[in-house]
N, C-alpha and C positions, 0 to 999 in steps of 0.2 A: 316742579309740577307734580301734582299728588298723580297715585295710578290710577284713582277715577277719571280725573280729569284728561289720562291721559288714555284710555277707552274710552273715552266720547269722541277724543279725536279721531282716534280708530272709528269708532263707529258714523260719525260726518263722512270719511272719505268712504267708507263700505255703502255709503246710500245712495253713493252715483252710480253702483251697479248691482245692489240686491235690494231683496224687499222688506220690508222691517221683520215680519216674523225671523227671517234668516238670520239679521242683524241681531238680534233677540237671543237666536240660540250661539251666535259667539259670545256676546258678552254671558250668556250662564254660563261656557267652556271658561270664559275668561276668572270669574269668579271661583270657581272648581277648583282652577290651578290656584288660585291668591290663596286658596284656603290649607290645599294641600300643601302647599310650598313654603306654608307660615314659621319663619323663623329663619327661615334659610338664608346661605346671601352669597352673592360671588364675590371673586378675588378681588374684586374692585373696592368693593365696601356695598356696595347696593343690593339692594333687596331681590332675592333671585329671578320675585316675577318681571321684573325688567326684559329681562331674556326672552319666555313668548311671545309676549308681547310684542318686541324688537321682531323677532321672526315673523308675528302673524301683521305686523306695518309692513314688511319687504313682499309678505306675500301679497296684500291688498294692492302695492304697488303694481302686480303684475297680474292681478283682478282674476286670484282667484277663486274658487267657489269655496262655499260655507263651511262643508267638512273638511277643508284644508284648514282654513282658517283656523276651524274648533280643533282640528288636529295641532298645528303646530300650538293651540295655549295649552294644548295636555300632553305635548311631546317628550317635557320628561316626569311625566306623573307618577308613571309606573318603576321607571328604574329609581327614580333619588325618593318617592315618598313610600312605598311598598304596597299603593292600590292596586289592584290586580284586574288584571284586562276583563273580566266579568264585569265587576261593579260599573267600570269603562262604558261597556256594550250596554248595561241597565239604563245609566243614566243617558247616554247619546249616541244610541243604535252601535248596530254589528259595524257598519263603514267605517268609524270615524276610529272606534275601537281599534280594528284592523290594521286603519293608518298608523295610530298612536302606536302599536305593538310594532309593528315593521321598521318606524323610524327610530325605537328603543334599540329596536334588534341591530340596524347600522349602528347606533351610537357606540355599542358593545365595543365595534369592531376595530382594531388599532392596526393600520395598514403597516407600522415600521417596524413589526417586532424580527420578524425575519421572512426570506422569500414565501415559503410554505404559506405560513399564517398569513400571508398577507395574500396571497392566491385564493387561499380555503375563503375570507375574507368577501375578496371579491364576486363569487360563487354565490357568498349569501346576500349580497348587493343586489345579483343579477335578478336573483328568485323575490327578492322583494320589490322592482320593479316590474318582473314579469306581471308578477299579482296585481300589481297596482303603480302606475307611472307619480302618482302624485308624492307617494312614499320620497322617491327622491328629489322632489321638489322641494319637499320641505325640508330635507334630510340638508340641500344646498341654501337655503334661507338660514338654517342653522348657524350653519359651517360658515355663510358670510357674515353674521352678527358675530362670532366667535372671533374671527378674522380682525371684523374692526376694533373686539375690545382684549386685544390677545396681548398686549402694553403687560398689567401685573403676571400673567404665567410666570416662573423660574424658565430660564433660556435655553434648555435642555427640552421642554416640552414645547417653546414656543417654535422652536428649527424643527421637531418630529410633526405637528402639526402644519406648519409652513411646508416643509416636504409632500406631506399628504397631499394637501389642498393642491399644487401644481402636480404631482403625479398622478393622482386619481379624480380630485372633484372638480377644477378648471376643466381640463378634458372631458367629463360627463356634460358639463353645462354650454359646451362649446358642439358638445355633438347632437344634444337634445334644441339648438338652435339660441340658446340665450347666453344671447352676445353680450350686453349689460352685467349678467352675472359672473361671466367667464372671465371679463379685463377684467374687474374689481379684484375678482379673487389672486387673479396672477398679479396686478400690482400689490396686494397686501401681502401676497405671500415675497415677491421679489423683494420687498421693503424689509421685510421679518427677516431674510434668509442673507439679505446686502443691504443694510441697511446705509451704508458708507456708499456704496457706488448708486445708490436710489437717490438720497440725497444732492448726489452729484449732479445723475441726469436731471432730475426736476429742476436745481437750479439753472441747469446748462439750456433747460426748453423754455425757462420761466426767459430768461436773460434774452434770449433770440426771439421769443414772441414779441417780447417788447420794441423791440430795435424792425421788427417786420411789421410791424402793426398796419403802416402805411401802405404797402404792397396789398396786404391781405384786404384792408378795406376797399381798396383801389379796384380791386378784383371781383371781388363779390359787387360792387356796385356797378360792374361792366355788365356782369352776371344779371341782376337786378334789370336792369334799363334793357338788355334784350329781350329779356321775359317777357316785360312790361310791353315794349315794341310790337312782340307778338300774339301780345294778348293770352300768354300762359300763362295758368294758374302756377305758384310753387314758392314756397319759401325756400330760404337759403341757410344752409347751418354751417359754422367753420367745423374740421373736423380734427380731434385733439388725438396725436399720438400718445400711445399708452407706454411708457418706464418700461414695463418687463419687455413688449414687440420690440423698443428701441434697443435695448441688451443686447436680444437674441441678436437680432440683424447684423448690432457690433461684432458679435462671437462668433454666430454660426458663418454668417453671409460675409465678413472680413470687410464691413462697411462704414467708412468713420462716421461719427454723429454728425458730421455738416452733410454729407449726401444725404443722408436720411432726411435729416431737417428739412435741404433746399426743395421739399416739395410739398404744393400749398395744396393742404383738400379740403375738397368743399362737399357738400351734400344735400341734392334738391328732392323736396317731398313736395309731390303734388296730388291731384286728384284721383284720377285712372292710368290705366296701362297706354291708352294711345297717346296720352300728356307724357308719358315718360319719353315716347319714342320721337316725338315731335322735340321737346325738352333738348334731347340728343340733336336732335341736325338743328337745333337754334344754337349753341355751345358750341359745336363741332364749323356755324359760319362763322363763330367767334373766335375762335383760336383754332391754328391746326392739330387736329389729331395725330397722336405719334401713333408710328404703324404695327400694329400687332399687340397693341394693348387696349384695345375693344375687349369685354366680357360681356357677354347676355346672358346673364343669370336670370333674366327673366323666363324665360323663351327655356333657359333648362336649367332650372335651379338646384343650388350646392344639396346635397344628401343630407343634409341638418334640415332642407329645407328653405334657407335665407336664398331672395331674388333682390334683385337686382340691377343698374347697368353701369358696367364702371366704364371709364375713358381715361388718358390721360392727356392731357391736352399742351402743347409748347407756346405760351405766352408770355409776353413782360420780361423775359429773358429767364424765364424758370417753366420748370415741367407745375400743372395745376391737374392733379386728379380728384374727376367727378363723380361722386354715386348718384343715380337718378332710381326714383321708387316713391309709390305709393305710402301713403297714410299705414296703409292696413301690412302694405311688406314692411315698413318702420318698425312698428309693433314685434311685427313677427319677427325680423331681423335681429331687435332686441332681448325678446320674450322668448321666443323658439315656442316650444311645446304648453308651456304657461300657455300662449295667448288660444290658445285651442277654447279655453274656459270661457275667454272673452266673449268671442265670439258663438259661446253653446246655441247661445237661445237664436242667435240667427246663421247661421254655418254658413262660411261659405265656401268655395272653392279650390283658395287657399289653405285653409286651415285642415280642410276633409282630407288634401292631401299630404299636407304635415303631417297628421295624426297618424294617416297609414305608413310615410317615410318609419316615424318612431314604432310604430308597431311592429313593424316589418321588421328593424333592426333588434327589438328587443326578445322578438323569436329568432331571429336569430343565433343570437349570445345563446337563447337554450338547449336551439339544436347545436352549440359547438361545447355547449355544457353536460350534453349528453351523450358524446361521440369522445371527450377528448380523457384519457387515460388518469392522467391527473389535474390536481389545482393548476399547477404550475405549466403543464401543457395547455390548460384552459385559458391562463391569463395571458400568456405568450402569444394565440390567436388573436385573444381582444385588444390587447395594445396594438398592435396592429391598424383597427379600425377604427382605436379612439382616437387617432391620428392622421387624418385621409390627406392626404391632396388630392384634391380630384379629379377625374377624368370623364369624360362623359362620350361613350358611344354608343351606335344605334344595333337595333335588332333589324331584319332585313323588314320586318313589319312596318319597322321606324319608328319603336320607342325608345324611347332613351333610357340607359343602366348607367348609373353612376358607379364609378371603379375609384381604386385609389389608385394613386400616381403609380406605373410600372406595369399594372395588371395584365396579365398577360390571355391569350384564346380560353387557357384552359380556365383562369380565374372566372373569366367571361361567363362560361358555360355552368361552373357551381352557381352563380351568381341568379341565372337562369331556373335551374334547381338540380338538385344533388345528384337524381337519376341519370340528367345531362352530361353533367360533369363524368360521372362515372361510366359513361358511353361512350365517350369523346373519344373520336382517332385523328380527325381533321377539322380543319375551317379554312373559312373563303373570307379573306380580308378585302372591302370594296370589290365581292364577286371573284378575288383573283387566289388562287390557292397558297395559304399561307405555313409559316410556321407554328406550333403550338407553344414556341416557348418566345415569340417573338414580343417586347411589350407593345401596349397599342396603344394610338395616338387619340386624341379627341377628335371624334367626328368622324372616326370611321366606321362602316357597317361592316358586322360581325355574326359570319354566318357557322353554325357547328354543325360538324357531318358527323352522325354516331355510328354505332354499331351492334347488331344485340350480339350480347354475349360476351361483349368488351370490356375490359376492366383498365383500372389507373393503373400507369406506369409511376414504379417509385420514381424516375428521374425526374418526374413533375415536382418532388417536393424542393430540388434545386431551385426551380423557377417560378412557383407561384409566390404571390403576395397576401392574398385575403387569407383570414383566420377560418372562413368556411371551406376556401378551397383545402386551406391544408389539414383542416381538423381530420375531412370527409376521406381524403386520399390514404388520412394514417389511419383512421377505421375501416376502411376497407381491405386496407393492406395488412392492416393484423386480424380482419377475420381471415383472409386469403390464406396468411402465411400459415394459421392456427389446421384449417380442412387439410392444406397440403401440405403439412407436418404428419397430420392425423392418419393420412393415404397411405405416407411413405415409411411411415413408423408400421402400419398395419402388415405392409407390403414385406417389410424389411423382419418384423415377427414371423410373422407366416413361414420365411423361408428358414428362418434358423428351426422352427416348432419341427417343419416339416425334415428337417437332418438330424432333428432326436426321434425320428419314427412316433410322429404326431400331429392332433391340430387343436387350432383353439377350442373348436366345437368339444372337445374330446377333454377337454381342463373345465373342474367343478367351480362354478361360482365361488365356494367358500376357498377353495385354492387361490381364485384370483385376486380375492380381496386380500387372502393372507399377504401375497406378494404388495398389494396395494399401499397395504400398512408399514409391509416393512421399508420401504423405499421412499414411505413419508411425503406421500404425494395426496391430494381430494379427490382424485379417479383413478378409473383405467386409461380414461382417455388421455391422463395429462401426461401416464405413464408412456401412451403411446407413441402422443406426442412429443416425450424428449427422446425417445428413439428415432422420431424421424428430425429432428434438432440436430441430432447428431451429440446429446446432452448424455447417450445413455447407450450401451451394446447391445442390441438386440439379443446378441447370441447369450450373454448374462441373463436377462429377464427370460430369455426361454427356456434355461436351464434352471432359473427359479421354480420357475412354471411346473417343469416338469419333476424335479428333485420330489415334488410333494412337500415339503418346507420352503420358507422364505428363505431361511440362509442356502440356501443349494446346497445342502449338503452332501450329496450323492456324490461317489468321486469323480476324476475326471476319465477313469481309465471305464468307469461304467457305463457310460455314455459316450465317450468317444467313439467308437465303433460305428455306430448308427450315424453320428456327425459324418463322414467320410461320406455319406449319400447326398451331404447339402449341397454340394458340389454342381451336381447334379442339373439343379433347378436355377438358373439364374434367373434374374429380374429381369423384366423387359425393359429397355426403355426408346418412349417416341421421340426425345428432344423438345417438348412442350410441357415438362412437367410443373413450370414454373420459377415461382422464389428459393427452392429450398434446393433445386438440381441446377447445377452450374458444370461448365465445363472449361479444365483446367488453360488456361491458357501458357502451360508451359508445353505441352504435348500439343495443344488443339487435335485432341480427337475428332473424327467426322465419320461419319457409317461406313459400315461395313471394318473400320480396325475391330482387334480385340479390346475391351476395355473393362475396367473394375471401378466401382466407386470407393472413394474413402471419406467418412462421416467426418466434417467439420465443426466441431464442437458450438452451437449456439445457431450454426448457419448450413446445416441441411447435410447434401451430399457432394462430392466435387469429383467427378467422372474426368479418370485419367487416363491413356492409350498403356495396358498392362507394361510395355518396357520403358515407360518412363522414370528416366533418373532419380525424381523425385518422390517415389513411390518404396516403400522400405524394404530390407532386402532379407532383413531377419526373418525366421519362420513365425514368429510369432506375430510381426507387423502385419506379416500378408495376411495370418489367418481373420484379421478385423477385415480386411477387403473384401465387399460384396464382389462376385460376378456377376456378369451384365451379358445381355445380349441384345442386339437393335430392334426395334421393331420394321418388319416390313415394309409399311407405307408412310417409310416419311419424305415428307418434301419441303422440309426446312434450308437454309442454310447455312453451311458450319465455313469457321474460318481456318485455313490453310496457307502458311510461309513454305514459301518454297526461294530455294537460294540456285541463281541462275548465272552460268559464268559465262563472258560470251569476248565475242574480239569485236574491238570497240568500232564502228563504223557509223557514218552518218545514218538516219533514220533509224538505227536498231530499236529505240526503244516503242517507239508507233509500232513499228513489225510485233513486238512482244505484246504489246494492248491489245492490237488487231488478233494476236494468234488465239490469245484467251478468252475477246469478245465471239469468234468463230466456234470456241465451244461452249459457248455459253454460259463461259464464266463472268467475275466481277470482280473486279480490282477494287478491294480497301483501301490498300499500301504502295506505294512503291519508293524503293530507296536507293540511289546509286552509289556503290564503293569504287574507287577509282585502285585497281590495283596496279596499274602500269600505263604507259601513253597508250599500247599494243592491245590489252589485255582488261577487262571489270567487269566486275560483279554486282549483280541485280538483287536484291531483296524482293520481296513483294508478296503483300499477303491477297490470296484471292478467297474468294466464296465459292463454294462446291455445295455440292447435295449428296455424297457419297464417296467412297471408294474408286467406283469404275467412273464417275464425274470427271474424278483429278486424274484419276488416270487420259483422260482423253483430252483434258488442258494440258498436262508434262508431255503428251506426244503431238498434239498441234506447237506447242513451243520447241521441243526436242527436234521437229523440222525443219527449224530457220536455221541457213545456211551458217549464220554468226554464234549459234551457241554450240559452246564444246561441253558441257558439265551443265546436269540440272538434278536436284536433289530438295525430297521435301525433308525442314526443320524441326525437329523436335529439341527441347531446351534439357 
């Protein structure tokens, strides 16, 4: 068939849903490319314009609009003939241009070269979809012609392609709703990648369809005659399992091919929504419903979009599952986002909300494309989501959020929006108060209690799921960590400045920078910042500072003197300082001990009880030791071990609860040592708010008759 002949074709099946002028302007795209392409050919032997063509027939398939169309015949105009996106834009506007340049710019990009590349890659993916959805519509029309004629490739390129296609483009076209495009590619790519065990399964489904044939007609025609009985509208489709689904199911789900097989589906398209429902209790008189395999994906449909009603139903001595839906859920089912086009010129309801599902997900990818550190943090989130299972709960308003399978209160609440999330202390699961790290089930209602002034807790990044939730926590938490670095570094200068008899106000701009340079940092503040890191000695940068040179050259016996006053001024601290102040859990210090910090290299300050063992004993270790002093009003609380030896008697260890609940403490721990039948020893770590606090839990304990010996633990 000549390539005219084969644009008329194209253009007959383009006139069941555009107008001739539009028709018009694809065959001039189509012409454009024949002319720019002249001479070219692919690995097949055939003439290259084969290829858009090929593309712009899979897109007609899925009806869609004109600049797509004229897009995919100029799709690779620019990279393989060297017209340049101007002349593009001259001859067939700034849109189609646009497309054409976006779908060049994916072609670029080679997902297998290594993780980075393949991250930076995706990034550019995203931003060309953000601009424009159609971009990868056609980029996937491509990528499926490539698929079907990927036979001459050398086999090196045909397994990096085959990888691609199931790791990046099946996934896009499964999320974007096009179910159609999504098996194809996973079976050509499954076929490419095993080509021996595709082979196998297809004969192995081809052999068992035949030998079932009877069953299956036997069934649909049961199906048929109650329809008819009832006077419902609906055809009947058999429904064909896909080679890669059946693999997976064998591999992941540990399922042999006869289970999978023994179960026959069917698929009824009918008129409207309340034909579906009816459809449902006409099937459901016909055979029984097995329990808990109902879905109404009508009623709340999958986050691609696709509706639905599945059933599984036990007749004839095999399980038969049903999909019941609409003409226009068909479509959509098929088509995903494509059928958006379809339906332009009369919109309906379905599709207005497709359109905003894709929207919505494709900002997204930007807000985690603009929070996430790097590529490779970037793609990390998004696999994630090009992957759902999904979950569907309600908002106490009562709309429904789709999650993916695990999502947990807090994913809930980013999902809601980011401020949410970042406010989050509690929620009420069905009204009743829940955990935040609990996952949640479908169907239940999901209420978040914030807080102003609240921030994420890093132990959230343990338990969320979504790529937003966790993008938004680890942005948050390194602007956190970055201010209260900044604090404690400032805090942590100031007092060494101040025991060289000085302050910063009192050091020249041109001094600071000197130091800045020499230390080969972009600021002050990043200098400040590894000081409170625990990256850098405060007391070195202040005696930069003060030397007048970067090297500090001034001896140490000329400035020592003044040091001897830093002493002096200890830091305060509340116990709320945050990520970067932690307290040692070998002493568990609690207010009112003496304490000193010692800077932990990369992770802040770690506040020790001054005689702790583990704190250095040389002169020169201590001299890095900040002093510390507590602040007055704190009402936090700290943990304390205390080690309790008592004579062992029935009830003692209630008496020991009760003695610490009377002072108002709080038992973390408790651990019994058995040291004799006569005679054992209590561990127990409690919560206190101070000095005189534990003081007044060890003497409500120190009064039960049964304890001889009580003493608190330091390691």
């Amino acid at each position: 068939m000549s390539a005219e002949a084969t644009v008329d074709v194209l253009a007959s099946e383009l006139s069941t849903y555009l107008d001739t002028n539009r028709i018009n302007q694809v065959r001039r795209a189509y012409y454009y490319a024949e002319q720019a392409h002249e001479g070219q050919m692919r690995k097949s032997g055939d003439r290259y314009i084969t290829h858009p063509l090929a593309v712009a027939h899979i897109l007609a398939g899925l009806k869609l609009d004109h600049q797509s169309l004229m897009a995919a015949m100029l799709h690779d105009v620019i990279e393989d003939t060297g017209i340049p996106k101007d002349a593009l834009a001259e001859q067939f506007g700034e849109d189609v241009a646009e497309l054409v340049d976006g779908v060049s710019k994916l072609t670029q990009i080679e997902f297998r070269t290594r993780a980075e590349a393949q991250a930076e890659n995706f990034q550019k993916m995203t931003l060309a979809m953000a601009r424009d959805i159609r971009v990868i519509l056609v980029k996937l029309a491509d990528r499926l012609h490539n698929m079907r004629t990927l036979g001459p490739m050398p086999y090196e390129k045909r397994q990096r392609i085959a990888n691609e296609t199931l790791d990046i483009y099946a996934p896009i076209a499964n999320r974007l709703g096009m179910h159609s495009i999504c098996t194809e590619l996973e079976d050509l790519g499954f076929a490419s990648l095993y080509p021996m065990r595709s082979k196998y399964i297809s004969k192995a489904v081809a052999k068992l369809r035949g030998s079932h044939r009877e069953i299956i007609d036997d069934i649909r025609g049961k199906l048929q005659e109650k329809l008819e009985e009832r006077s419902l509208p609906g055809r009947i489709l058999g429904r064909e399992k896909h080679l890669n689904s059946i693999y997976n199911k064998m591999k992941f789900k540990q399922k042999s091919f006869h289970e999978i097989m023994d179960v026959y589906a069917f698929r009824i398209i009918t008129d409207t929504e309340d034909d579906c429902y009816r459809i449902l209790g006409a099937v459901h008189s016909l055979y029984k419903p097995l329990p808990g395999r109902f879905k109404d994906y009508i009623a709340m449909p999958k986050a691609n979009g696709y509706q639905s009603l599945h059933t599984t139903l036990f007749g004839m001595h095999v399980n038969i599952e049903i999909q019941i839906r609409t003409e226009e859920m068909e479509h959509i089912a098929n088509n995903g986002i494509a059928a958006h086009w379809m339906y332009k010129n009369e919109p309906s309801n379905v599709t207005s909300v497709n359109q905003l599902r894709v929207d919505r997900w494709v900002k997204g990818l930007m807000e985690m494309r603009e929070r996430a550190d790097d590529s490779l943090e970037f793609i990390e989130h998004v696999k994630v989501d090009l992957f759902p299972d999904e979950i569907y709960v309600f908002t106490p308003k009562g709309k429904i959020m789709e999650l993916p399978s695990g999502a947990t209160p807090v994913d809930f609440a980013y999902a809601i929006h980011t401020d949410i999330g970042n406010a989050c202390v509690a929620c009420r699961i069905n009204r009743t108060l829940g955990s935040l790290s609990q996952p949640l089930q479908s169907g239940q209602t999901v209420e978040i209690i914030t807080a102003p002034g609240a921030r994420p807790n890093p132990a959230w990044l343990s338990f969320v799921v979504t790529g937003k939730a966790r993008s938004s926590i680890r942005h948050v938490l390194k602007n956190q960590k970055r201010a209260e670095s900044l604090d404690l570094g400032k805090t942590l200068l100031k007092k060494s400045l101040k025991g060289f008899g000085t302050s910063l106000s009192k050091i020249s701009e041109h001094q600071v920078q000197a130091v800045v340079s020499h230390n080969q940092v972009d600021s002050f503040d990043d200098l400040v910042s590894d000081i409170g890191l625990g990256n850098r000695m405060a007391y070195l940068v202040a005696r930069q500072l003060v030397s007048g040179s970067a090297e500090g050259e001034a001896s140490d016996t000329a400035l020592a003197p003044v040091m001897d006053n830093a002493d002096n001024s200890p830091v305060t601290i509340r116990g709320t300082e945050g990520l970067l102040v932690r307290f040692a859990s070998c002493c568990k210090p609690i207010p009112g001990d003496p304490v000193v910090g010692a800077m932990d290299s990369g992770k802040g300050m770690v506040i020790h009880s001054d005689t702790c063992s583990r704190l250095p004993e040389d002169d020169e270790g201590r001299s890095r030791l900040t002093h510390l002093k507590w602040a007055k009003d704190i009402a936090n609380e700290f943990s304390v071990e205390l080690r309790v030896e008592l004579e062992r008697q029935r009830g003692v260890i209630a008496e020991l609860a009760n003695a610490v609940a009377m002072a108002d403490g709080n038992i973390e721990r408790i651990n019994v040592e058995e040291q004799n039948a006569r005679l054992g020893i209590v561990s127990l770590v409690v919560h206190v708010n101070g000095r005189k606090h534990l003081a007044r839990v060890m003497r409500r304990i120190r009064n039960i008759r049964a304890v001889t010996h009580i003493n608190r633990v330091r390691h």
